[in-house]
C-alpha positions in Angstrom: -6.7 -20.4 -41.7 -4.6 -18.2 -39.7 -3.4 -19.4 -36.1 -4.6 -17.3 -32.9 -1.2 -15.9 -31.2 -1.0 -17.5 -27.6 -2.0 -15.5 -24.7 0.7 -14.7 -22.4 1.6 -17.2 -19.7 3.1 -16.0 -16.4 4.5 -18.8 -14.5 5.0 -19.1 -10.7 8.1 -18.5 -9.1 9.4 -21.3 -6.9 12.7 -20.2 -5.6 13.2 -17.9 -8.8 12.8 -20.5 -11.4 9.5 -20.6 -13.3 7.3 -23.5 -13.0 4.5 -23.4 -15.6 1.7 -24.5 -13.7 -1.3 -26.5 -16.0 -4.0 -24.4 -13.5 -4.1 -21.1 -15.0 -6.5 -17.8 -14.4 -7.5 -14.9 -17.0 -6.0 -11.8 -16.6 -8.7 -9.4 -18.1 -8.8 -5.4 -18.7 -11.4 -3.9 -17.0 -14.2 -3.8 -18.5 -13.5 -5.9 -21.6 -14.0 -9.7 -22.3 -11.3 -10.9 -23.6 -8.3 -12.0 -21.4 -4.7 -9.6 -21.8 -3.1 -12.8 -20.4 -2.7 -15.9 -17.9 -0.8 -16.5 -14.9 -0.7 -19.7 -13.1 -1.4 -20.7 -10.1 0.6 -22.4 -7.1 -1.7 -25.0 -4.7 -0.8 -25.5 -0.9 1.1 -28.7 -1.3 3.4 -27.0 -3.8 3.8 -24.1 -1.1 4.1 -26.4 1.9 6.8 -28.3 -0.3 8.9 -25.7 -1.2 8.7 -23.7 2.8 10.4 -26.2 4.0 14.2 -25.7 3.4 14.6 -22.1 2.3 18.6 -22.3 3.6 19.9 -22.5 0.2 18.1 -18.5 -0.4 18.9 -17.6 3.3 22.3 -18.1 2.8 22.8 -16.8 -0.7 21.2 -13.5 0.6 23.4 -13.6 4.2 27.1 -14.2 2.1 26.5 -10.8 0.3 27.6 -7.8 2.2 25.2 -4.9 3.1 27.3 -2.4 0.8 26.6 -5.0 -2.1 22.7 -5.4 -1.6 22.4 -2.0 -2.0 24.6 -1.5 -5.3 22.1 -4.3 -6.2 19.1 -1.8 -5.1 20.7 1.2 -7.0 20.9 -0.7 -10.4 17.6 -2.9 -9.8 16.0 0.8 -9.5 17.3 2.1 -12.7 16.0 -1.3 -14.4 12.4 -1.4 -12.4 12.1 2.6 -14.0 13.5 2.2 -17.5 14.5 -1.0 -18.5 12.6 -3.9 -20.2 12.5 -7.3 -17.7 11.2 -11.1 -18.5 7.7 -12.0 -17.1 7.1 -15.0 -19.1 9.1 -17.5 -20.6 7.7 -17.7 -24.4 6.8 -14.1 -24.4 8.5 -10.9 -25.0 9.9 -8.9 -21.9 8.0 -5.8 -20.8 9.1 -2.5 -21.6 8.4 0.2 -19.4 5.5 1.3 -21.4 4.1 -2.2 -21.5 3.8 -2.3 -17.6 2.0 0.6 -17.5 -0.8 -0.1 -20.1 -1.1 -3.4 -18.8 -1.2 -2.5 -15.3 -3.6 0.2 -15.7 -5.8 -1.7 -18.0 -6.3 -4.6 -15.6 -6.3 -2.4 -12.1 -7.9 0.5 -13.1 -5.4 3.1 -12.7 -4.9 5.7 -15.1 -1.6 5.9 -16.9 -0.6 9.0 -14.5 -1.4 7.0 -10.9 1.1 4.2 -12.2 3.4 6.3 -13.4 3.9 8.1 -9.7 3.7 4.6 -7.9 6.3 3.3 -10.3 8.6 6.4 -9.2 7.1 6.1 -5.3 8.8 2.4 -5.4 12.0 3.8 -7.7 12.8 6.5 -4.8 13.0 2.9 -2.4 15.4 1.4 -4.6 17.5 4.2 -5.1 17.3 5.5 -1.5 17.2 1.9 0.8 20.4 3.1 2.7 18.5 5.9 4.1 15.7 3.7 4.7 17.1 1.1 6.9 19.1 3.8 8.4 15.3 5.3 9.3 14.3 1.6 10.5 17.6 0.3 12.7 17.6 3.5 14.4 21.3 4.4 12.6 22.3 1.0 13.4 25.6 0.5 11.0 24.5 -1.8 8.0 27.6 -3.6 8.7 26.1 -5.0 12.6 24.0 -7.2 10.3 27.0 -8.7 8.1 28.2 -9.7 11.3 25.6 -10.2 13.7 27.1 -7.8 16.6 28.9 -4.6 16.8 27.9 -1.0 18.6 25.2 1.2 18.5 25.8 4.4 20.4 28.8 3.0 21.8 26.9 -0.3 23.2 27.3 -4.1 22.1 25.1 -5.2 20.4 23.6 -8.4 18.5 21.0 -9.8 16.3 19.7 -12.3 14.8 16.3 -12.9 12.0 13.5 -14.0 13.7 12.5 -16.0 10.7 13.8 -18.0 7.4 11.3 -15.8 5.5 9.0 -13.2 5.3 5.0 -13.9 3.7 3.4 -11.1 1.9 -0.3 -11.6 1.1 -0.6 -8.4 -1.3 -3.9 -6.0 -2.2 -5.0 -5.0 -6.1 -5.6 -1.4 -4.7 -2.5 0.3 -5.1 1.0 -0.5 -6.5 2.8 1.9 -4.2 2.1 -1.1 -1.2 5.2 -3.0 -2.4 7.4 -0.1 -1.3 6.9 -1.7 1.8 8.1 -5.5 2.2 11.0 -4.7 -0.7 13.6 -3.5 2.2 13.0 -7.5 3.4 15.4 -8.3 0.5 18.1 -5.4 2.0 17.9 -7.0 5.5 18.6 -10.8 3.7 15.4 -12.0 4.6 13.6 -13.8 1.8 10.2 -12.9 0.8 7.3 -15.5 -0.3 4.5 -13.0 -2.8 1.5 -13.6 -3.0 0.0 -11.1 -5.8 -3.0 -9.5 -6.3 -5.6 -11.0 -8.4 -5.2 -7.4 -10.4 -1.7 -6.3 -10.1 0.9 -9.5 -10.3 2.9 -6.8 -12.5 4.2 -4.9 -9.8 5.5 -7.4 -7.9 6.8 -9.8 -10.7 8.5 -6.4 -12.3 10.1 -5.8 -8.7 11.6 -9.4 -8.4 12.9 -9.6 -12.0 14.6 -6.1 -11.8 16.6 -7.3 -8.6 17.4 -10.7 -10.6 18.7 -8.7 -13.1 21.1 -6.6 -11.0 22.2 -9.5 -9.2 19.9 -10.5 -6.3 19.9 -14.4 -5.8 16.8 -15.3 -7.7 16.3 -18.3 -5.1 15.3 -15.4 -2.5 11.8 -15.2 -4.5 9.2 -17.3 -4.0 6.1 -15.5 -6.3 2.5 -17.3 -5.6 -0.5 -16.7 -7.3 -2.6 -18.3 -5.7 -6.2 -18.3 -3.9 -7.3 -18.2 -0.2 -6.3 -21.2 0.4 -2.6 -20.8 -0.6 -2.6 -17.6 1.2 -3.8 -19.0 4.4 -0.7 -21.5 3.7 1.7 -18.8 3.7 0.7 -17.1 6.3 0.6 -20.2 8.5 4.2 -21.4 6.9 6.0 -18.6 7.3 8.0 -17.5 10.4 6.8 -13.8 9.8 3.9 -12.4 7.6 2.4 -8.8 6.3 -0.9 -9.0 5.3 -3.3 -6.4 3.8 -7.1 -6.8 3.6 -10.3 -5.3 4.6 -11.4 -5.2 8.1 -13.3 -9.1 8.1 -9.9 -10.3 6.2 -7.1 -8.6 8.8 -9.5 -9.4 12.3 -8.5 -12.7 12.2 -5.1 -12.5 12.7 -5.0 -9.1 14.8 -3.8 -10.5 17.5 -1.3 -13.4 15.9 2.8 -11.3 16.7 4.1 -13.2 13.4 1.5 -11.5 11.4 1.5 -7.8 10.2 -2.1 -6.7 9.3 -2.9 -3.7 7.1 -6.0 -2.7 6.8 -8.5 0.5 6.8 -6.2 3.1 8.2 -9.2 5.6 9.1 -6.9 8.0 8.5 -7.7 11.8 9.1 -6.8 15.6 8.9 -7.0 17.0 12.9 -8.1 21.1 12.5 -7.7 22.1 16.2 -9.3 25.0 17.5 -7.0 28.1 16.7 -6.4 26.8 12.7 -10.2 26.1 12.4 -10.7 29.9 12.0 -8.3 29.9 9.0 -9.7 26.4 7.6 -9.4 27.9 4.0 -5.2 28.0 4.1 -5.8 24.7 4.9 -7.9 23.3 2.0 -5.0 22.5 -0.3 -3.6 20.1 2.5 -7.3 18.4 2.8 -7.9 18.0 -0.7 -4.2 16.5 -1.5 -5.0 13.7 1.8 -8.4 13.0 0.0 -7.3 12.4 -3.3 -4.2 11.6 -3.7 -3.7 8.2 -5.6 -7.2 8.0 -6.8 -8.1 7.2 -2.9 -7.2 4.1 -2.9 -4.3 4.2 0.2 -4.6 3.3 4.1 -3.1 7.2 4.0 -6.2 8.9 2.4 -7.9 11.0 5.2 -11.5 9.1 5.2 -12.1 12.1 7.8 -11.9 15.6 8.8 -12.2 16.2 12.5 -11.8 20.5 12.6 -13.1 21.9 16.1 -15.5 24.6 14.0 -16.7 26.0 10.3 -17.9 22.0 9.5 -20.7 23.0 7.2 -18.2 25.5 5.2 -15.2 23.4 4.7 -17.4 20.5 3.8 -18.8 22.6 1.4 -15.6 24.3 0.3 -13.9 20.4 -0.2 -17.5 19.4 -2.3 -17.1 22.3 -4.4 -13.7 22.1 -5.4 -13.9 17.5 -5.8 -16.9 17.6 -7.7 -15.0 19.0 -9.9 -13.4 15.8 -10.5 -14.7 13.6 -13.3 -13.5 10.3 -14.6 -11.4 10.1 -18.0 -10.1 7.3 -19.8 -6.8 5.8 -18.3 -4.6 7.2 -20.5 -5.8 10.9 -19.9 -3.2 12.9 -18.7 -5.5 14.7 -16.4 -7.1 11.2 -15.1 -7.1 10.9 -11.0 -9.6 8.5 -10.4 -9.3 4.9 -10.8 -12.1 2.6 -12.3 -13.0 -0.5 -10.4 -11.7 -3.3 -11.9 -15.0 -5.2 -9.8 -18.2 -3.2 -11.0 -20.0 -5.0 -8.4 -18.1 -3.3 -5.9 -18.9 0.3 -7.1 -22.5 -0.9 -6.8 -21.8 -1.8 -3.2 -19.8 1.3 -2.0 -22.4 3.5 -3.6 -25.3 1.5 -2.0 -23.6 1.9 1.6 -23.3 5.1 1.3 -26.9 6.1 0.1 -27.9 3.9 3.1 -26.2 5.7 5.5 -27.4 9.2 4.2 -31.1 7.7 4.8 -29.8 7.7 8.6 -30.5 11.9 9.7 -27.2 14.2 10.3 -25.6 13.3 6.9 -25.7 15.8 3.8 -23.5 14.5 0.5 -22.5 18.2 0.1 -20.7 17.0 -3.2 -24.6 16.2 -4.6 -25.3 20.2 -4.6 -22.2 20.8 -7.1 -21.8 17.3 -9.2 -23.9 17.9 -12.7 -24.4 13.9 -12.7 -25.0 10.8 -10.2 -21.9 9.5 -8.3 -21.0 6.3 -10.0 -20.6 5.9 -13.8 -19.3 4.5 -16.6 -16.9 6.2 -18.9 -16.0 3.9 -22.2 -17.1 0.5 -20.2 -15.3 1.0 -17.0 -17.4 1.7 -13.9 -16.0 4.8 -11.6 -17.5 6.3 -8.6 -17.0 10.3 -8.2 -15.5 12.1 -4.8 -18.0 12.4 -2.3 -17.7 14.6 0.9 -20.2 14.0 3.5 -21.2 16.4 6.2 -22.0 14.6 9.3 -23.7 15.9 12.4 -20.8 13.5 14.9 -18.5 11.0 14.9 -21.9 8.9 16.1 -23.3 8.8 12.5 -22.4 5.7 10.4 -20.6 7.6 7.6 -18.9 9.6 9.7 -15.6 7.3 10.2 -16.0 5.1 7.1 -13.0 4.5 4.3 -13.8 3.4 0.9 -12.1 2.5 -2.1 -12.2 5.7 -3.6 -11.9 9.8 -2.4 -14.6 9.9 0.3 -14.3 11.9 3.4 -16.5 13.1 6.1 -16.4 16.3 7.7 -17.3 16.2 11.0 -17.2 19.0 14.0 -16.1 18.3 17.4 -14.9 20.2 20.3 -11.3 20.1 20.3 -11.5 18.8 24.2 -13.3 16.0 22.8 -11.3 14.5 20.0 -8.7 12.2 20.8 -11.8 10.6 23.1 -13.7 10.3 20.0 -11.2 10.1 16.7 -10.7 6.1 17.1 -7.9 4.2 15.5 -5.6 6.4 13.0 -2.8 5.2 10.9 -2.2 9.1 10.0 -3.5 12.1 11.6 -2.3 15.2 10.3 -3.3 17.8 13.0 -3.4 21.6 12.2 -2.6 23.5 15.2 -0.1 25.7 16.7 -1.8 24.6 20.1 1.4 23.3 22.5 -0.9 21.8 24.9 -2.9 20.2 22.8 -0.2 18.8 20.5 1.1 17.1 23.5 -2.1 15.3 24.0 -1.7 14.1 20.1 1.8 13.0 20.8 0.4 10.9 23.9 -2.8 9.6 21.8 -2.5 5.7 21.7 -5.0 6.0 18.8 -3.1 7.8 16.3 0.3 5.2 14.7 1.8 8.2 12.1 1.7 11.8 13.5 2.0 15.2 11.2 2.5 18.3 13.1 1.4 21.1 11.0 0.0 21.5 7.0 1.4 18.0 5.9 -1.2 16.1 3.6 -1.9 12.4 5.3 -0.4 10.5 2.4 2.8 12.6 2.5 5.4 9.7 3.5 9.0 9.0 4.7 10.3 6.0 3.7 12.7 6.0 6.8 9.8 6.3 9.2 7.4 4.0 8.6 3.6 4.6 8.8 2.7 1.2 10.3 5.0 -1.1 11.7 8.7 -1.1 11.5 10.2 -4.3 9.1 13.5 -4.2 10.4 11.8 -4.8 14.2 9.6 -7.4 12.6 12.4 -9.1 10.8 15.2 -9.1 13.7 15.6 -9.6 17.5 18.1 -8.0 19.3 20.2 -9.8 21.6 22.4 -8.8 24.5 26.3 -9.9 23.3 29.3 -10.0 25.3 32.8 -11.3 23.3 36.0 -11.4 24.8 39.0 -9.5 22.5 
C-alpha cells in the first residue's frame, strides 16, 4: 500500500525560530478541494508571552549600523527575486517558481500579477536608501546609529516610539508588504500577522532577510485568527492594519494604529482637459486596472467636469474587452476570488444599486457575457464602469475588489466639496487656480499633478502615512563638546 506524501507544514515564527504548532489550517488552491499545504497557527497566550521582552531583537537590530542593514537589503533582494528560501522545516525550500504557482493558486492572481508584485517589493529591497532618505526628510541614516546629529545644520535627536511594530496583513495584494518592510531598515522589529491567502509573501520576505543576515529574532510571524490579531494590535506599541471599512473604523481614531482601508481613490478631469478626455484614457484605464484592481490606488472613480456619458462609454468599450484566463496566461489581468461567495456579493451590490435610477453599467452594452464567471473552477468578476448621474448615487463612490469605476460629472467649482476622502487623486488640469485648491484639499492624502495613473507610486513618498514618523519621535538635544 503506498504511503500518502505529508502535506506541507508551515510553522509559526516566534522570534525567528519555528514552533510547530499542533492547531493547523488548510491552505487550499482556489477552487479545488484538496489542501496545497498547512500552516499553524499561534493563540493569544503564545503572543502575549512572547510581547513581552522583545530586547534581545531590539538590540540585535540597534548594534548593526545603517550602512549594514542596507547591504543586508541589497542581498536579501537578490534572494527574495531569484533565490530558493526555507518555509518549512521537513519540506523542500521554495524556488522562485514555486512561490509563484503557489501564491497564485491560493490568492487568485495570475502568474503575471505576482510576477510584478514580486519585482514591486524587489525595487524596495534594492532601493531602501532612497526610501528612507524619502521618509526622514534626507535625514543622514547615520542620526539613527546614534540617536542625534544635524539635519539642515540643526541638532537633532530621536528615539523609537515603540519595541515593535504589529502588522495585521490583507490576502488582496502582495505588493502591501512593500510597505512595513523599511520597519526592519529603521531597527524596529516587526510582529506578521498573514493573510489567510498569502502567508508566502511575507514568510518569503522574512527568510530572504535571514538569509542575508538580518537577526532572525526581529520576526515574529503569526498566523493566527481575530482574536490573535486583536492581541497584536493591542500588545504592540505601534500597529498598521489593513481591512475593509467595518474592520479599520474601529481603531480610526486609536494614534498607535495605522488603518488602511478603501482608498476611494480617483482620476480628477478638470474643466480645460475634459475637452481632450480621449489623450487621457490611457492614464484612466492603467488607474482602473492595474493589479487586477485589487489596491487602495485603483481609481474606484472618475470625477471629469464634462463628456461623462462618452468617457464612460469610451473606458466600457475598451475593459470589456477584458476576460478572465487561467492564472498562468500570459495575457491574464484579472484575479479570481479565492472566496466565491464574495464575487456573489460584489456582483449582488452592484445590481442593487443599478435598480436605484441615474446608474447605467455602460460595460453591459459591449461585454458578450454576464459579469461574474467561472473559468476552469475559479470564480471571476469582469470590469464594470458605471455611469452615474452624481456623486449622490450609491455606486457612484464605491471600491470593490476588482476593476470597477464610476464615471461621474460635476462642475469643476464643485468637486473638492463633493470628492470625499482620497488616498490618490490624480487631477488632469493645467488649471493654476484650481490646482491650488487640490493642493489645499484636506480630502485628498497622495496628489498627482498632471497624466499620472493613481497606482503609479514612489517608494520615497508615501501614499498613506509616513513609517519613519510612525516609528520615531524626534526630540530637541543639546550636548556639550
Amino acid at each position: 500500500m503506498t504511503t500518502a506524501t505529508p502535506l506541507p507544514r508551515i510553522p509559526v515564527l516566534r522570534k525567528g525560530q519555528p514552533y510547530e504548532s499542533l492547531d493547523r489550517n488548510d491552505l487550499s488552491a482556489v477552487g479545488m478541494e484538496e489542501p496545497l499545504g498547512q500552516i499553524g497557527q499561534a493563540n493569544t497566550g503564545m503572543i502575549r508571552r512572547d510581547l513581552l521582552d522583545l530586547s534581545n531583537a531590539r538590540d540585535r537590530l540597534r548594534d548593526i549600523p545603517m550602512s549594514g542593514l542596507f547591504d543586508i537589503f541589497h542581498k536579501a533582494g537578490r534572494i527574495f527575486l531569484e533565490e530558493e528560501v526555507p518555509i518549512s522545516e521537513e519540506g523542500p525550500p521554495q524556488s522562485r517558481g514555486d512561490y509563484i504557482e503557489t501564491l497564485s493558486a491560493t490568492s487568485g492572481l495570475p502568474h503575471k500579477l505576482v510576477r510584478q508584485n514580486m519585482e514591486k517589493i524587489h525595487h524596495v529591497f534594492t532601493h531602501i536608501e532612497e526610501i528612507i532618505k524619502g521618509l526622514t526628510r534626507g535625514l543622514d541614516p547615520a542620526v539613527l546609529d546614534r540617536g542625534f546629529g544635524e539635519q539642515a545644520g540643526v541638532a537633532v535627536g530621536y528615539y523609537p516610539t515603540t519595541d515593535c511594530l504589529g502588522v495585521i496583513l490583507p490576502s488582496n495584494s502582495p505588493g502591501v508588504n512593500s510597505i512595513w518592510l523599511p520597519a526592519v531598515a529603521l531597527k524596529v522589529p516587526v510582529i506578521l500577522k498573514p493573510g489567510s491567502e498569502e502567508p508566502w509573501t511575507p514568510l518569503r520576505i522574512i527568510q530572504s532577510l535571514i538569509m542575508a543576515g538580518c537577526p532572525a529574532e526581529a520576526f515574529c510571524f503569526y498566523p493566527t485568527d481575530h482574536e490573535g490579531a486583536a492581541t497584536i494590535l493591542q500588545s504592540c506599541g505601534r500597529a498598521i492594519l489593513f481591512g475593509d471599512e467595518n474592520t479599520i473604523h474601529q481603531y480610526a481614531g486609536n494614534p498607535n494604529v495605522q488603518v488602511h482601508g478603501p482608498g476611494w481613490s480617483k482620476v480628477i478631469l478638470g474643466a480645460d482637459e475634459a475637452e481632450h478626455w480621449k489623450d487621457h484614457l490611457e492614464v484612466m484605464v492603467e488607474s482602473i486596472l492595474a493589479n487586477g484592481g485589487r489596491s487602495c490606488i485603483n481609481a474606484s472613480a472618475i470625477v471629469t467636469a464634462s463628456h461623462g456619458e462618452e468617457i464612460a462609454e469610451a473606458l466600457g468599450d475598451i475593459l470589456a474587452r477584458i476576460e478572465a484566463k487561467p492564472p498562468e496566461d500570459k495575457e491574464a489581468c484579472l484575479a479570481a476570488f479565492a472566496n466565491a461567495g464574495f464575487a456573489d456579493y460584489i456582483d449582488s451590490e452592484i445590481e442593487e444599486g443599478l435598480k436605484t435610477e441615474g446608474a447605467d453599467d455602460v460595460t453591459a452594452r459591449f461585454r458578450t457575457g454576464p459579469r461574474k464567471v467561472e473559468v476552469e473552477g475559479r470564480t471571476y468578476l469582469h470590469p464594470t464602469i458605471i455611469h452615474c448621474a452624481n456623486l449622490d448615487h450609491p455606486l457612484a463612490n464605491r471600491e470593490f475588489l476588482f476593476p470597477y469605476a464610476s464615471v461621474v460629472e460635476v462642475p469643476q467649482e464643485d468637486m473638492l466639496d463633493r470628492i470625499g476622502p482620497t488616498l490618490v487623486a490624480s487631477a488632469i488640469t493645467k488649471d493654476e487656480a484650481f490646482k491650488q485648491e487640490l493642493l489645499r484639499s484636506r480630502l485628498i492624502q497622495r496628489l498627482n499633478l498632471g497624466p499620472i495613473p493613481t497606482s503609479s507610486i514612489r517608494w520615497d513618498q508615501p501614499h498613506e502615512g509616513n513609517l519613519f514618523e510612525f516609528l520615531y519621535q524626534r526630540r530637541a538635544i543639546q550636548h556639550s563638546n
